[in-house]
C-alpha positions as CSV (number, residue, x, y, z in Angstrom):
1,X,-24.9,26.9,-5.5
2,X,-22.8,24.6,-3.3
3,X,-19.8,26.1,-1.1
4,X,-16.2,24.9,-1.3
5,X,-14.2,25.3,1.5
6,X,-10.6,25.9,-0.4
7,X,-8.9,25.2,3.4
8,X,-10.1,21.4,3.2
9,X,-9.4,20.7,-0.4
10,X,-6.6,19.1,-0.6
11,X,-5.8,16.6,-3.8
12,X,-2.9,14.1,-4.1
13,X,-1.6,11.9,-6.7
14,X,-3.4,8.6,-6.0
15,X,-1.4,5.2,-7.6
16,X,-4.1,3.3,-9.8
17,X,-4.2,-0.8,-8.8
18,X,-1.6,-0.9,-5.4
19,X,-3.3,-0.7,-2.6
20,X,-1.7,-1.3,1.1
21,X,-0.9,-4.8,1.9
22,X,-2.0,-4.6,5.4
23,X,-5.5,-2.4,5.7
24,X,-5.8,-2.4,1.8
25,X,-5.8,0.8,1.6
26,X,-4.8,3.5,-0.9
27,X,-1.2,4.5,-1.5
28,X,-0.3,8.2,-2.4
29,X,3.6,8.9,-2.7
30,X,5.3,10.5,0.6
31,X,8.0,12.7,0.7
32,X,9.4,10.7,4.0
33,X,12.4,8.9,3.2
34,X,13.6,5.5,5.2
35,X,16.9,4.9,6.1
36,X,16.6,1.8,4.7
37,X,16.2,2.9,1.4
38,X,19.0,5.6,1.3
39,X,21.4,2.5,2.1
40,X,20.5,0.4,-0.8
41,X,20.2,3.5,-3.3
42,X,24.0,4.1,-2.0
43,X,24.9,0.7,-1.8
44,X,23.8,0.1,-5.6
45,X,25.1,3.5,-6.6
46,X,22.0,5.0,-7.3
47,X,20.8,2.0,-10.0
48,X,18.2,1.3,-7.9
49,X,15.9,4.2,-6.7
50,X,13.4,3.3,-3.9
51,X,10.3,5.2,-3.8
52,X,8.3,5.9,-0.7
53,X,4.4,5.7,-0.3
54,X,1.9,6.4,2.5
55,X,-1.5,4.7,3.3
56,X,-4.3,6.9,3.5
57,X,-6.2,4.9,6.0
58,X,-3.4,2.8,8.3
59,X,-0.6,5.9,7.8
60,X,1.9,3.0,6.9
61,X,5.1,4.1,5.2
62,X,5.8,1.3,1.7
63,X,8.6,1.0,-0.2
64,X,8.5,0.0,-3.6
65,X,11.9,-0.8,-5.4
């Protein structure tokens, strides 16, 4: 029987079809937040709601509006 090392495992919510525009690689949501998206979510008082995303492979920060 095969071992699992529970330390390592680690799972994240992975966004089917968008992929990094620079690398191309995948996108899994980040809990870091731009400035630039608190202004425009102030600015448009809260209508719009930018969301944050990470590459797995380059470590690039995305927004997506």
């Amino acid at each position: 029987m095969p071992l699992l090392n529970i330390e390592e495992f680690k799972t994240k919510k992975i966004i089917d079809g968008a992929s990094c525009p620079k690398c191309g690689g995948e996108l899994i949501p980040s809990s870091h937040k731009p400035i630039s998206g608190k202004i425009i979510s102030v600015l448009s008082l809260g209508g719009i709601k930018p969301k944050s995303y990470e590459c797995k492979v380059c470590k690039r920060i995305i927004q997506a509006f």
